[in-house]
C-alpha positions in Angstrom: 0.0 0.0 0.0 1.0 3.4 -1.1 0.6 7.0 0.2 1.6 10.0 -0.4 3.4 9.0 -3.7 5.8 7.4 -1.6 6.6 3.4 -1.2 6.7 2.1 2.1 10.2 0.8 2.5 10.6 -2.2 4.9 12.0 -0.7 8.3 15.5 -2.0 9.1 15.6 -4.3 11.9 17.5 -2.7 15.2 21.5 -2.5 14.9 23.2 -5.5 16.2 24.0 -5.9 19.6 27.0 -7.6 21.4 26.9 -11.2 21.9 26.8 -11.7 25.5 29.0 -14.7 25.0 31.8 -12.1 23.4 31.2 -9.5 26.2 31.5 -12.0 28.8 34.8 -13.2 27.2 35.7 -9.3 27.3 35.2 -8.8 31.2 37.5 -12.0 32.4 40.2 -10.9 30.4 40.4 -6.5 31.4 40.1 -8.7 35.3 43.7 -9.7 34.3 44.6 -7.5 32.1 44.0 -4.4 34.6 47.0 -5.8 36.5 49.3 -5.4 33.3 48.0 -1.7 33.5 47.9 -0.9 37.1 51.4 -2.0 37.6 52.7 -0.1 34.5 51.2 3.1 35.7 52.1 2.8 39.3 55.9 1.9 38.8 56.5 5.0 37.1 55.5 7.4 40.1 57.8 5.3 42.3 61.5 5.5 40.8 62.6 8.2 42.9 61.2 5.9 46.1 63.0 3.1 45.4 65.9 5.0 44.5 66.1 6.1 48.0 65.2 3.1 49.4 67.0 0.5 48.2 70.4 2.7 48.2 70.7 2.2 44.5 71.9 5.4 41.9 68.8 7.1 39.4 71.0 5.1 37.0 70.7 2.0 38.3 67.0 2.3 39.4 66.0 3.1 35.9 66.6 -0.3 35.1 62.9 -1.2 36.9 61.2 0.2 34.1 64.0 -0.5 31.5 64.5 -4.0 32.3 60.6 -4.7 32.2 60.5 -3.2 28.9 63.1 -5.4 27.3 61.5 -8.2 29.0 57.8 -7.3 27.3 59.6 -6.4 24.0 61.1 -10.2 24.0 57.8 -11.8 24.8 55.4 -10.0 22.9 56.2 -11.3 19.2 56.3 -15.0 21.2 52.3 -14.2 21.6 51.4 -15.8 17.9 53.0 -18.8 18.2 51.5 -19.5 21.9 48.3 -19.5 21.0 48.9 -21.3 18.1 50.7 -24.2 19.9 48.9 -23.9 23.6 45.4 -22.2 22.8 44.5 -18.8 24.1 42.9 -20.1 27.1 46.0 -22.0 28.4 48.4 -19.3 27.3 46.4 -16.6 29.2 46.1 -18.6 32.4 50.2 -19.1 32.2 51.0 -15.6 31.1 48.9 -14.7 34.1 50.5 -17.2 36.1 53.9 -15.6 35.3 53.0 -12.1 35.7 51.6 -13.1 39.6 55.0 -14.6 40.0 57.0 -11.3 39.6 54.7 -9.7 41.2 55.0 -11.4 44.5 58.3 -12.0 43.8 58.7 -8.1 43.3 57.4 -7.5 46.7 59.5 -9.2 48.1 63.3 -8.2 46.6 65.8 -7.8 49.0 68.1 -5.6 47.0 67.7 -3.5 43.7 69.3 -6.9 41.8 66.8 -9.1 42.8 63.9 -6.6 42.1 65.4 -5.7 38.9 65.1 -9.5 38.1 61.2 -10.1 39.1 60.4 -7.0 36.9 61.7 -9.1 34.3 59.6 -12.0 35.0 56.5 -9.6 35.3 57.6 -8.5 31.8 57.9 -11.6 30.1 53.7 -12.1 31.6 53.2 -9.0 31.0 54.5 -9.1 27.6 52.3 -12.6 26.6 49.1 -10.9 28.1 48.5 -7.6 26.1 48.3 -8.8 22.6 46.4 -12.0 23.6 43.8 -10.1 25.5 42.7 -7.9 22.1 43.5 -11.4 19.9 41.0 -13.5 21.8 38.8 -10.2 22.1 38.4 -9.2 18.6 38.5 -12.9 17.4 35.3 -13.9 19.8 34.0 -10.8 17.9 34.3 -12.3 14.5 34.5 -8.7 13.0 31.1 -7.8 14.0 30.1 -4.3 16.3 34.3 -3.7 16.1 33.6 -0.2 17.8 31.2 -0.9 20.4 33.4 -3.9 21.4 36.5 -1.5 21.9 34.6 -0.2 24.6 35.6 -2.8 27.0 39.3 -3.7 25.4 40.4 -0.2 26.1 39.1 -0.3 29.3 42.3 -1.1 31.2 44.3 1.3 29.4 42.0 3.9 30.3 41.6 3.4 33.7 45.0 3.0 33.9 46.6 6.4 33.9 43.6 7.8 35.9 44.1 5.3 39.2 47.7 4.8 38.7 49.3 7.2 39.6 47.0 8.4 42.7 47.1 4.3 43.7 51.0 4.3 43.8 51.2 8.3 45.1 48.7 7.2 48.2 51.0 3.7 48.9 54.3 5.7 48.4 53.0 8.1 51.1 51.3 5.8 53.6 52.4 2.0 52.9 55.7 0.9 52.0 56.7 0.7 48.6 56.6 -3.6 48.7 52.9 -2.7 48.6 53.0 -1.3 45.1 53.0 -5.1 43.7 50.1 -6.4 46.1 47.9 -4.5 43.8 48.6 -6.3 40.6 47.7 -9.9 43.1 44.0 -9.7 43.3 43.5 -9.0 39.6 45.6 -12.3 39.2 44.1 -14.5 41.0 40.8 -13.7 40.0 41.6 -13.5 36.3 42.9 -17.0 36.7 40.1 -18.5 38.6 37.7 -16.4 36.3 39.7 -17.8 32.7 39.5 -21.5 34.8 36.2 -21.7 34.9 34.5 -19.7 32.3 37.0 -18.6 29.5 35.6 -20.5 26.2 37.7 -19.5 23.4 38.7 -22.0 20.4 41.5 -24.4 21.4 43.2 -26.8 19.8 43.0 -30.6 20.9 45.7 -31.2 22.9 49.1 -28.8 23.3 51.6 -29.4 21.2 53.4 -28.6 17.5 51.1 -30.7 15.7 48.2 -29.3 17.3 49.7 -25.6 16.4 50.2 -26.3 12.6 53.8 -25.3 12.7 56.8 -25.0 14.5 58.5 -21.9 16.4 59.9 -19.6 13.9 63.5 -19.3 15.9 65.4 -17.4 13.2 62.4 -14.9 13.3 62.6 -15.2 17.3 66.1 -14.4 17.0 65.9 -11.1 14.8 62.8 -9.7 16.4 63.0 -10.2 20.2 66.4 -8.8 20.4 65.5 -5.8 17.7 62.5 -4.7 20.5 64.3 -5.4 22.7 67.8 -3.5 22.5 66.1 -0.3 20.5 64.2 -0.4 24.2 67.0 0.0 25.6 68.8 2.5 23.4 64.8 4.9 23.6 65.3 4.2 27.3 69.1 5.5 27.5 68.4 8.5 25.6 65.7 9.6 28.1 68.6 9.5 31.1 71.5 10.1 29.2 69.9 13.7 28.5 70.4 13.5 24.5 70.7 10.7 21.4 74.2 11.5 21.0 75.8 9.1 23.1 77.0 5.6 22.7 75.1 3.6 24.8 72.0 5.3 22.7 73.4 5.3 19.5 74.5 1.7 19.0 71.4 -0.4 20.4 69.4 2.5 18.4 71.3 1.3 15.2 71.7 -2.7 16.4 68.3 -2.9 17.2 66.9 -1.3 14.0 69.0 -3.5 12.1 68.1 -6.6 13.5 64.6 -5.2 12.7 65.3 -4.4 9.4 66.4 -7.6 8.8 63.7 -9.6 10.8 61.0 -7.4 7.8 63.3 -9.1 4.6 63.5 -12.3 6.5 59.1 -12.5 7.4 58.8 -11.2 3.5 60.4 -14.5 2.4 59.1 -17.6 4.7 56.2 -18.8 4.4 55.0 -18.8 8.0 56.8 -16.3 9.6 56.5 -15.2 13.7 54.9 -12.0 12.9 53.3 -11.7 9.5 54.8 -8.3 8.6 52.9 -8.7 4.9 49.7 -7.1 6.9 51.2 -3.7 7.2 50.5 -3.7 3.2 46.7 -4.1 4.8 45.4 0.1 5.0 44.1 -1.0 8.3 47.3 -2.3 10.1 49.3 0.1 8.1 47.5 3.3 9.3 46.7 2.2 12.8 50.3 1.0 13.1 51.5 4.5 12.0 48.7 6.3 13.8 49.6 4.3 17.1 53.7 4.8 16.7 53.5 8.3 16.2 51.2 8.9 19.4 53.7 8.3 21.3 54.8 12.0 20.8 51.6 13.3 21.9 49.8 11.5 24.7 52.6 9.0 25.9 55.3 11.8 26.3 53.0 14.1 27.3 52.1 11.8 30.0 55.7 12.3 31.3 55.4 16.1 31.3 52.4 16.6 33.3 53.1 15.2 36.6 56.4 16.9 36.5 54.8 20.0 35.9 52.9 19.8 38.4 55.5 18.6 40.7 58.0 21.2 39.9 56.3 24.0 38.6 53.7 24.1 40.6 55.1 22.5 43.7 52.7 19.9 44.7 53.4 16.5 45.6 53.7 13.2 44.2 50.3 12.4 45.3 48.9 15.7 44.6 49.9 14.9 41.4 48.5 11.9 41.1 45.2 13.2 42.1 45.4 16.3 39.6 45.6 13.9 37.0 42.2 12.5 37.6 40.2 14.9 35.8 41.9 13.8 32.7 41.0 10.1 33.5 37.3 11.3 33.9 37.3 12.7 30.5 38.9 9.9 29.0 36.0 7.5 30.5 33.5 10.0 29.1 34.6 9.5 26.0 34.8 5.8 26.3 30.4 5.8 26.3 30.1 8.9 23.5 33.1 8.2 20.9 33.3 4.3 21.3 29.5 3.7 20.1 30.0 5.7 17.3 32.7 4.2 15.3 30.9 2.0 13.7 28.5 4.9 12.6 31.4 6.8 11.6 34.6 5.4 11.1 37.9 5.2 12.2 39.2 8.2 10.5 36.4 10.6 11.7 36.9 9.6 15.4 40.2 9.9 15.3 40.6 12.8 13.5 38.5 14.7 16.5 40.1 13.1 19.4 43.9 14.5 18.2 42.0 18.0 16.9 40.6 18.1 21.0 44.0 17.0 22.2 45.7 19.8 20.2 43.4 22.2 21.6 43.3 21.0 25.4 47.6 21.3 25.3 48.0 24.7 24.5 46.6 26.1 27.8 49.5 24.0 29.2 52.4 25.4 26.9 51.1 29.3 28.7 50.6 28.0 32.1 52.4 29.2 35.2 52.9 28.5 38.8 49.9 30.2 39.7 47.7 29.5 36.9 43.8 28.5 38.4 43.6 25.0 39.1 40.4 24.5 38.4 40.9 26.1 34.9 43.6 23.7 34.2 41.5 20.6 35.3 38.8 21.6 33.1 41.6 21.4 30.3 42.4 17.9 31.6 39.4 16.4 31.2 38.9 17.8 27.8 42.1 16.7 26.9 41.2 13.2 28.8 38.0 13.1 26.3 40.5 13.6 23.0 43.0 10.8 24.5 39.8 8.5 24.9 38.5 9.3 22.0 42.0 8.8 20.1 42.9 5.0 21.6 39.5 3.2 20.3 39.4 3.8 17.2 42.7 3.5 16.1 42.3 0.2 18.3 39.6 -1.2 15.8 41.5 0.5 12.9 43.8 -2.3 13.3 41.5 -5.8 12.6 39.0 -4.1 10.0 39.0 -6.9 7.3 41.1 -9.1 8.8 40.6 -12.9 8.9 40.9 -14.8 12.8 44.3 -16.1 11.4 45.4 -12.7 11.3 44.1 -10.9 13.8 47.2 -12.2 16.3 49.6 -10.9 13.7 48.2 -7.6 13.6 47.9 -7.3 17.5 51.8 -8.0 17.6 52.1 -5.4 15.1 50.3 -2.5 16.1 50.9 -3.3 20.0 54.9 -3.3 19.2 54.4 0.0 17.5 52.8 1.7 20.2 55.4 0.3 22.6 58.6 1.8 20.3 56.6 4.8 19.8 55.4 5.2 23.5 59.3 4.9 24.6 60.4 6.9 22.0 58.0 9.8 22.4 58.8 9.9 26.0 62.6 9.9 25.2 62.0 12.6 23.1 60.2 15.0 25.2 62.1 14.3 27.7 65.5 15.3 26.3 63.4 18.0 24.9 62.3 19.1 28.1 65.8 18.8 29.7 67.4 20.8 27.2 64.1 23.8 27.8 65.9 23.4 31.4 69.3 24.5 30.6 68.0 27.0 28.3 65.9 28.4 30.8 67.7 27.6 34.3 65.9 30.9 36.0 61.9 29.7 35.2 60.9 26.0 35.1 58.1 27.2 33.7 59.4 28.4 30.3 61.1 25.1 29.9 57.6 23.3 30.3 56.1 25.8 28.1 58.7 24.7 25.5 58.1 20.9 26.3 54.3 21.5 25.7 54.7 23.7 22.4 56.6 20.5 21.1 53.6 18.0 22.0 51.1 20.2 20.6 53.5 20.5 17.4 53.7 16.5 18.0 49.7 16.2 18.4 49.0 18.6 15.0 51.2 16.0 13.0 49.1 13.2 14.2 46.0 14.8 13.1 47.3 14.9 9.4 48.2 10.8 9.7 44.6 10.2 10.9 43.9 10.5 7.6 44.6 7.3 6.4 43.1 5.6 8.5 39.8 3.9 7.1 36.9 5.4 7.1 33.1 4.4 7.8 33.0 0.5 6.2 30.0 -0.8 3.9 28.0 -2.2 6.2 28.4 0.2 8.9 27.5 3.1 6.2 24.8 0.7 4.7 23.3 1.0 8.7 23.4 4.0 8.8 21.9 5.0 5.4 18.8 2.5 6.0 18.5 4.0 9.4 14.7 4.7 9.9 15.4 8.1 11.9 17.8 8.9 9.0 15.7 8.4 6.4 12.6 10.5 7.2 14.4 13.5 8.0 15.7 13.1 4.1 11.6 12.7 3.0 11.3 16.0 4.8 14.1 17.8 2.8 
């Protein structure tokens, strides 16, 4: 039946919704992964406590973070093949295993050796966990409601940076530092028991090389762990060493990106490679890989600059600092409901393109601000900023598996989680031999060496905007939804 002139067209039915079965998979595995995250962001506030503490040089110290990172930069590539061999839900109950290991064990070093060598352990769990937990994610998902999903895998990474730091500022000033690592144990235990009882992801049918389909690519191994690895180290030297123009930065900066080089012509000629570096000539992993490396200049280095500023501009302490950062977590989880439901409405590109346009804009007030600055003013800033970091990480995240296969889906989570590990380090490197330069420059006013520091990051944030663009944009079916949406269509009858 007509009317009007105008055919009836059949409504659409509502938009998909999330399997429960994939969302339940989603909630055990943040339970674990939040301990990955937690630890991560509370370390970092406690370098100058253990310093003191443990009667061991800034130097040495460093090597808590460093040391963890070469450990995570070895295991992370080693991801594929686990769950190849063992299964996801295996390898996620023993990376687990291992990262409750360190962590007790962390707790309980009794010198900076021994605690220097349980960081390693945790980064070796640590390192398994954070690719498997978006591989097992996005594969329950089977490519469907990719931005809705990314809701709950970013999760960790944006509480993270919010609880952190005011988690490890409040232990530093009222427990002693041993209690740092407790805090990872509860998320352990119960991830396990939880990924015991109810993790149902595909596994093979027993362990072992014939259940995997192929062997452990050890030349591969042998190019790529030690390429992270050392140009880790060399990223992580540069941001102590004050500059890139030592040795102990130059060499593992050229080693590493050699053994690299040569891991990419070795993947391009086997046949089954450890990582499948062929995917980067995939838009999707391309861009988000890209996209991901080069935030590390922006948020992951600016990250870095804040609490200091706040500590040294401003005067406040460590906790204080901590807790000033919490409006810019509370923007970030804003984003998390407002951005996240709409990727899949609008695309990758769109989303993203916003998020670094708000984080260019919320970083400015920072590269003017002084001592005495209102507070209040600059928290408002922080949660607008949070909301452009939010609405930066998801949809890059599901940049990286549009169109992929489950086969590749691991590889690209190797991929673009290794390239926002380099470019993490190497944006905090670079600010921070940025910032300590602004320092010498500027020895009478701290703050006009931040306001340097900042200008950079902005400078940084504006070049990400421009690589956004590649990204993908809204996919067919998503735009085919959106086109046959009822809502949509009647306001076009109207015009």
């Amino acid at each position: 039946m007509e009317e009007s002139g105008v055919a009836a067209t059949p409504a659409k039915p509502a938009a998909e919704k999330l399997d429960p079965a994939v969302v339940k998979t989603a909630l055990i595995l943040i339970v674990g992964g939040m301990a990955v995250v937690f630890d991560t962001t509370i370390v970092s506030v406690a370098l100058h406590t253990l310093s003191a503490k443990l009667d061991a040089s800034v130097s040495t110290i460093q090597w808590v973070t460093t040391g963890y990172l070469l450990a995570l930069g070895i295991a992370v590539p080693l991801s594929t093949w686990g769950l190849q061999r063992f299964g996801g839900k295996r390898l996620w109950i023993f990376s687990l295993a291992v990262f409750l290991l360190g962590s007790v064990g962390s707790s309980l070093a009794w010198n900076v050796d021994s605690l220097i060598g349980w960081r390693v352990v945790q980064g070796l769990g640590g390192g398994l966990m954070l690719p498997l937990m978006s591989t097992l994610i996005f594969q329950a998902a089977g490519g469907r409601s990719l931005g809705r999903l990314v809701t709950y895998v970013a999760l960790p990474a944006l509480l993270g940076p919010v609880l952190g730091p005011v988690i490890g500022g409040a232990i530093l000033t009222h427990l002693s530092w041993r209690f740092m690592f407790w805090v990872n144990v509860p998320f352990c235990v119960v991830g396990i028991l939880l990924a015991w009882r109810h993790l149902n992801v595909d596994e093979p049918a027993r362990p072992g090389p014939a259940a995997a389909g192929r062997r452990l690519d050890v030349p591969g191994l042998l190019l790529i762990a030690p390429g992270t690895s050392v140009v880790l180290l060399g990223l992580a030297n540069a941001g102590t060493a004050g500059g890139f123009g030592h040795p102990d930065v130059i060499i593992p900066l050229v080693v590493g990106a050699a053994l690299l080089a040569a891991f990419a012509g070795y993947a391009l000629r086997t046949s089954s490679p450890l990582v499948e570096v062929r995917l980067l000539a995939k838009r999707s992993v391309g861009s988000s890989s890209a996209v991901l490396f080069f935030s590390g200049f922006s948020l992951y280095g600016a990250m870095l600059l804040l609490p200091l500023f706040y500590q040294e501009v401003r005067g406040t302490t460590a906790l204080a600092a901590g807790v000033m950062l919490v409006p810019q977590g509370m923007g970030t989880l804003l984003s998390r409901t407002i951005a996240g439901s709409r990727i899949d409405r609008f695309g990758s590109r769109a989303i993203a393109l916003v998020g670094f346009a708000v984080v260019v804009a919320a970083t400015v007030p920072f590269a003017m601000a002084g001592p005495h600055t209102n507070a209040w003013l600059l928290a408002l800033w922080m949660v607008i900023r949070g909301f452009g970091l939010g609405a930066v990480t998801m949809p890059v995240m599901v940049a990286g598996y549009i169109g992929l296969d489950k086969q590749q889906i691991p590889h690209s989570s190797v991929l673009t989680r290794t390239a926002q590990q380099i470019g993490g380090s190497f944006g905090t490197a670079v600010l921070a031999v940025i910032l300590e330069s602004a320092v010498a420059a500027h020895p009478a006013s701290l703050a006009d060496a931040f306001h340097v520091a900042f200008w950079w990051s902005v400078g940084f944030s504006a070049i990400a905007v421009l690589l956004c663009l590649w990204l993908p944009g809204v996919q067919p079916a998503a735009r085919a939804d959106r086109d046959n949406d009822p809502a949509r269509r009647a306001d076009s009858v109207k015009a």
